[in-house]
C-alpha positions as CSV (number, residue, x, y, z in Angstrom):
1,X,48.9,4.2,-64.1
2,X,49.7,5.2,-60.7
3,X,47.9,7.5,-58.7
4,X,49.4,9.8,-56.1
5,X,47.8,10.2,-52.7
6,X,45.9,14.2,-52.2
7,X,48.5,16.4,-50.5
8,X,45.4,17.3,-48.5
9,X,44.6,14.9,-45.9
10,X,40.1,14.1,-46.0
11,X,39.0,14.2,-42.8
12,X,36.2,12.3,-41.5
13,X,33.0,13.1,-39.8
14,X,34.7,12.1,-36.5
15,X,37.9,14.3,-37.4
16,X,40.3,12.0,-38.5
17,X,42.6,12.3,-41.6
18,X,43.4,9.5,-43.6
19,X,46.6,10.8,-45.7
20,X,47.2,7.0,-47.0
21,X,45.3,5.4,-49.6
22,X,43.1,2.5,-48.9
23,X,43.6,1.2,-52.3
24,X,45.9,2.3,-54.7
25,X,45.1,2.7,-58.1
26,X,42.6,4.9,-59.8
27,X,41.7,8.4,-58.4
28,X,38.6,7.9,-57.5
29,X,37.5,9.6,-53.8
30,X,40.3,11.8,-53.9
31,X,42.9,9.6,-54.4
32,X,42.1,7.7,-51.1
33,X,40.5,4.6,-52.5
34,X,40.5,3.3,-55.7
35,X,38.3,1.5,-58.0
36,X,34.6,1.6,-59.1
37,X,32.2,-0.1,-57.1
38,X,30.5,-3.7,-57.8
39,X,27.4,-2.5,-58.6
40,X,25.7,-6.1,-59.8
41,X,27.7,-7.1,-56.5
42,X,25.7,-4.3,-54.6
43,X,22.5,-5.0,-56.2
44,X,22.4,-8.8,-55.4
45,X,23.7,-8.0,-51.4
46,X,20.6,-5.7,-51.3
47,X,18.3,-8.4,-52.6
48,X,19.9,-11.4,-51.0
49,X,19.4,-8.9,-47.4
50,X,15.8,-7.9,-48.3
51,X,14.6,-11.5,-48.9
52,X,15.2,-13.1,-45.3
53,X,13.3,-9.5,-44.0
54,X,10.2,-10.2,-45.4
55,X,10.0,-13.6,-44.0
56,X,10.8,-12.5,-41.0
57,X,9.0,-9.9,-40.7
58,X,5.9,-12.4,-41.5
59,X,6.8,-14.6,-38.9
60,X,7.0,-11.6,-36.1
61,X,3.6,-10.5,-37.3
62,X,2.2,-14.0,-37.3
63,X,3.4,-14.4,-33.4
64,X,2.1,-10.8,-32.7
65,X,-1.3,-11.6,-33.8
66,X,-1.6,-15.2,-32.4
67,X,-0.7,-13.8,-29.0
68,X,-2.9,-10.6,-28.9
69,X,-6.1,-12.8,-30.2
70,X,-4.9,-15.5,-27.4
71,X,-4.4,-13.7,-24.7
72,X,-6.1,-10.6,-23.2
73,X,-4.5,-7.6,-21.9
74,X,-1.1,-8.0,-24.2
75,X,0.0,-5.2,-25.8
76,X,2.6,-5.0,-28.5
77,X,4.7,-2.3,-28.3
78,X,5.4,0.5,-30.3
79,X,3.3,-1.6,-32.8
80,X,3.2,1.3,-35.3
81,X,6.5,2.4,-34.8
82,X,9.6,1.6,-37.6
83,X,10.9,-1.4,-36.2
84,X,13.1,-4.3,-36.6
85,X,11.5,-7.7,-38.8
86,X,12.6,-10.3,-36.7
87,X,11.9,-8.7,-32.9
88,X,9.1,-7.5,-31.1
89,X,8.9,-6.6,-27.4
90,X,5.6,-7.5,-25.9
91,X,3.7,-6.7,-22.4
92,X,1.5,-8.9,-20.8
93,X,-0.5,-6.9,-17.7
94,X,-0.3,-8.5,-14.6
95,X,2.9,-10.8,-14.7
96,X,6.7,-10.3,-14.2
97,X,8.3,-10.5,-17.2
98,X,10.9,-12.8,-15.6
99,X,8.6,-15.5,-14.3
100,X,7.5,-15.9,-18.2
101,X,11.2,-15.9,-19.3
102,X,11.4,-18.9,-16.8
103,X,8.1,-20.9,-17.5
104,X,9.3,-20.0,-21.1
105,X,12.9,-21.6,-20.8
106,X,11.0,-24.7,-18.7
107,X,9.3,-25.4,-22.0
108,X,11.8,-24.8,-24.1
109,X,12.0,-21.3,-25.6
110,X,14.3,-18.4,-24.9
111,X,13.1,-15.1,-24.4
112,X,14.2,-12.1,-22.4
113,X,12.4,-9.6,-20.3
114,X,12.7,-6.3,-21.1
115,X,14.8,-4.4,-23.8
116,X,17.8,-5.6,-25.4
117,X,20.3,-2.7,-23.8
118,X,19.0,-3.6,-20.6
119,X,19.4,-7.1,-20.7
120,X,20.6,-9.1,-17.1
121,X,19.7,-6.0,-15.5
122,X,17.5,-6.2,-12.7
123,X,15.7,-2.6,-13.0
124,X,13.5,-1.7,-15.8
125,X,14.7,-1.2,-19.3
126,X,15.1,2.9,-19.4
127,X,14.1,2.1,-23.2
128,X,11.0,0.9,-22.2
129,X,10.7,3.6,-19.7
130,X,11.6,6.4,-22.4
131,X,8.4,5.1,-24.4
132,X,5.9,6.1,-21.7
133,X,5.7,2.6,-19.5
134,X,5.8,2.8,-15.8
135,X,8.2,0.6,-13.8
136,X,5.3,-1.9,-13.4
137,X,4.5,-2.3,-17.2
138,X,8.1,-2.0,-18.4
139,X,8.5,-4.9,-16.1
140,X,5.9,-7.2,-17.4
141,X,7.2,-6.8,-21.2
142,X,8.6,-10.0,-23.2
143,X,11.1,-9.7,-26.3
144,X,10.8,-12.0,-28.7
145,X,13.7,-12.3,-31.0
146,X,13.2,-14.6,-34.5
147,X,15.9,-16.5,-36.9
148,X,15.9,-17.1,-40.6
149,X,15.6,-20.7,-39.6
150,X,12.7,-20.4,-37.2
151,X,9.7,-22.1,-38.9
152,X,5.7,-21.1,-38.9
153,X,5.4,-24.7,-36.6
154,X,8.0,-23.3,-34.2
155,X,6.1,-19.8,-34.1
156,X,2.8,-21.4,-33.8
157,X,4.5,-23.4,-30.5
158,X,6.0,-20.5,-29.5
159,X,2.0,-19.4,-29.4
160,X,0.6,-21.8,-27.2
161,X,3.9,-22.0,-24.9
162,X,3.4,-18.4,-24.3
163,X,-0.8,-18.5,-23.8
164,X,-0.1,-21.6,-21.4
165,X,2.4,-19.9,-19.4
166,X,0.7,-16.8,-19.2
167,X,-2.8,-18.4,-17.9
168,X,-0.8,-20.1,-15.5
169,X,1.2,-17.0,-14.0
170,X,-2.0,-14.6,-14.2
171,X,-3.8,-17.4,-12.0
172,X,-1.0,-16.9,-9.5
173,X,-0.1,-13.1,-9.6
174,X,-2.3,-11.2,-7.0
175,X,-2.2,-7.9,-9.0
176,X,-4.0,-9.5,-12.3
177,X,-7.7,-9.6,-12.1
């Protein structure tokens, strides 16, 4: 059986009007795409997505607390905030955020100062800035970004690189006390 496109073109939310049919076939969403939906398809992506989140989302947490107990005067934040599993942006008072991406990358680990949409830039993050920070704190802020194949062991590292190079830089800055 085939089905006839809708004389009536659907517009989208953003105003355009599809007046061909994705699919052809059934009637299903007005003509404009046919077919009913995998749902034992969409029900195994959903589960196959949510497994790797709560790994990750251990993993973040298990770096959040090894930092805060290791070092004083780190903040995570917007701790209690919604937020992604695997990334967590972190200040550390009295340092520039890029002199820890660098002793960071010396040892071994990539990091990035600052917020994602602000990355290479050399002023503040205006995310950062938008959650309260001043210039000075939004500059001293680390984010941490983890992979389904990063392991406890490389988290754990990731630990002690971080307390190392932060003892070291806080020894050096003249605005830490």
């Amino acid at each position: 059986m085939k089905s006839e496109p809708s004389s009536t073109p659907m517009a989208s939310r953003s105003g355009i009007h599809i007046a061909e049919p994705l699919i052809r076939g059934g009637g299903q969403e007005r003509g404009l795409r046919a077919g009913t939906e995998n749902v034992p398809g969409i029900v195994a992506l959903g589960a196959a997505a949510a497994r790797p989140l709560a790994d990750l989302t251990a993993l973040r947490d298990r770096l959040e607390a090894g930092l805060l107990a290791a070092i004083p005067d780190s903040i995570v934040n917007c701790a209690a905030a919604p937020r992604l599993p695997n990334t967590t942006n972190i200040r550390f008072a009295g340092l520039e955020g890029e002199a820890l991406v660098i002793g960071l990358d010396l040892r071994g680990f990539s990091v990035s100062s600052g917020a994602a949409c602000s990355s290479g830039a050399v002023e503040p993050s205006p995310a950062l800035l938008a959650i309260g920070l001043t210039r000075e704190q939004a500059k001293s802020c680390i984010r941490f970004s983890l992979g389904e194949s990063n392991t406890i062991n490389e988290v754990d590292e990731l630990i002690a690189a971080v307390t190392a190079s932060v003892t070291h830089l806080r020894k050096l800055s003249p605005t830490y006390v």
